[in-house]
N, C-alpha and C positions, 0 to 999 in steps of 0.2 A: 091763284092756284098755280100752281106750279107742274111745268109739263113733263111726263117719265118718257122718257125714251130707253130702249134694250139696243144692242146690236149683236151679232152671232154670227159665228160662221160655222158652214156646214161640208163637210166631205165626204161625200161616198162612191163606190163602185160597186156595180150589179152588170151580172151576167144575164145578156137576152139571149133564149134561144130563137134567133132570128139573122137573117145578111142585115147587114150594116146599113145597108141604103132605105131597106122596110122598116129599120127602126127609126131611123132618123127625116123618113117622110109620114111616121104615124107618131112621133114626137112633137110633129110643129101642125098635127092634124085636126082642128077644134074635135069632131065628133068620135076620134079617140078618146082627148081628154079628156072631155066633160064625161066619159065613163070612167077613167080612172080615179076621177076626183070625188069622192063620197058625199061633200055639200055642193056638190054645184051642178046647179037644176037644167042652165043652158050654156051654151058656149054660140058666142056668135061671131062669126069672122067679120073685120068689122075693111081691112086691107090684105094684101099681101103676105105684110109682115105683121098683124095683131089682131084680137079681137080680144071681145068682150066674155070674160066669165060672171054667168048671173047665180050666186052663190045663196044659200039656204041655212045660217046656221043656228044650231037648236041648243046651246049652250049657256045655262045662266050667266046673265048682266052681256049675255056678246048675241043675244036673240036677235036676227032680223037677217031683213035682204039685203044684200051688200051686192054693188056691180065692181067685179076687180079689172084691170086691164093688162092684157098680156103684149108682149111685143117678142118676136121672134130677129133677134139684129146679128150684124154681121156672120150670115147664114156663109156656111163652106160644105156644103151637100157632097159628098154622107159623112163630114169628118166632125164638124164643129158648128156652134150657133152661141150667142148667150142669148139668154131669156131675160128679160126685165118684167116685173111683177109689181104692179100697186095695188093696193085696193085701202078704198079710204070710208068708213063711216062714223057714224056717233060716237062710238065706245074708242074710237082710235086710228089707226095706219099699218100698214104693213106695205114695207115695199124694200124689194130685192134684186138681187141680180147673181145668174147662176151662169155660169159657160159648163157648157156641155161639148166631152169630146168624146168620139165613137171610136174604138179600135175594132178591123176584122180579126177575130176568131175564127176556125176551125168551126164549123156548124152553129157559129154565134159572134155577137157582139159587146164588149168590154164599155160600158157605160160609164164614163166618170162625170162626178159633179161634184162641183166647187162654187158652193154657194155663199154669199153677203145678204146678211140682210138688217133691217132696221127697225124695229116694233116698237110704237107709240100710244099714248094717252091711256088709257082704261085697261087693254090688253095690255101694255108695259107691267101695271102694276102688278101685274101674277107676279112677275118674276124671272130674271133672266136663265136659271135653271129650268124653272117651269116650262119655260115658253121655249127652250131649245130642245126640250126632252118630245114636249109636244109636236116640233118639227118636226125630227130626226123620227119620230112614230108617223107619220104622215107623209114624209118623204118617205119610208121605206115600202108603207103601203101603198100609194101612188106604184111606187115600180115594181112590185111586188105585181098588184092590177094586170100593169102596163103588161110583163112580161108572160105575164098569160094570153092576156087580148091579141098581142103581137105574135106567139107560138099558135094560139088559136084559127088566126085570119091567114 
């Protein structure tokens, strides 16, 4: 059997209305996230810099409980961080790395993200248009979430 692997990259910018420092200590904050993420049932801070996302997803042939892990590295509070992302089960892998930079705004915060990532086995097979269309939907709602929870709190 022969193994699929995708890879993609991702860019975007989103405006928070929020200071720079509130977005980028509720960016690396498990009990934000695990509210902006739509499958993922818990988030557990596992150090410092990582914790564990316990994920729920309901999607034919990708059914099940998946534990993903996050790592928050080379942190520059409130400017930068990158993110590394794995989560590994049955149907396949997903693992990425996104650096995050924060510009202050005027009444808000310029989010850029510049993500890598790498999709393996079962989830490969969709398709590497599929499977970027699918991010780029999921990345924008995650910040989409995010910049409400963050204007909200």
């Amino acid at each position: 059997m022969r193994l699929i692997s995708n890879s993609m990259k991702l860019s975007a910018t989103y405006l928070i209305a929020a200071p720079r420092d509130k977005v980028f200590t509720a960016l690396i904050d498990p009990n934000v996230l695990q509210r902006c993420i739509d499958v993922c049932e818990r988030m557990v801070k596992t150090s410092a810099e990582s914790c564990d996302a316990h994920l729920k997803i309901g999607v034919a042939g990708f059914k099940g409980n998946y534990i993903g892990k996050l790592q928050f590295k080379e942190q520059e509070p409130p400017e930068s961080f990158t993110l590394i992302i794995e989560v590994k089960a049955g149907p396949g892998f997903v693992k990425g790395t996104a650096f995050i930079q924060l510009a202050e705004r005027v009444g808000e915060t310029e989010l850029r993200c510049d993500a890598d990532a790498q999709v393996g086995g079962l989830i490969a097979a969709l398709g590497s248009r599929l499977i970027e269309t699918a991010a780029k939907r999921m990345m924008d709602e995650f910040f989409r979430k995010f910049g409400e929870l963050t204007k909200a709190v």
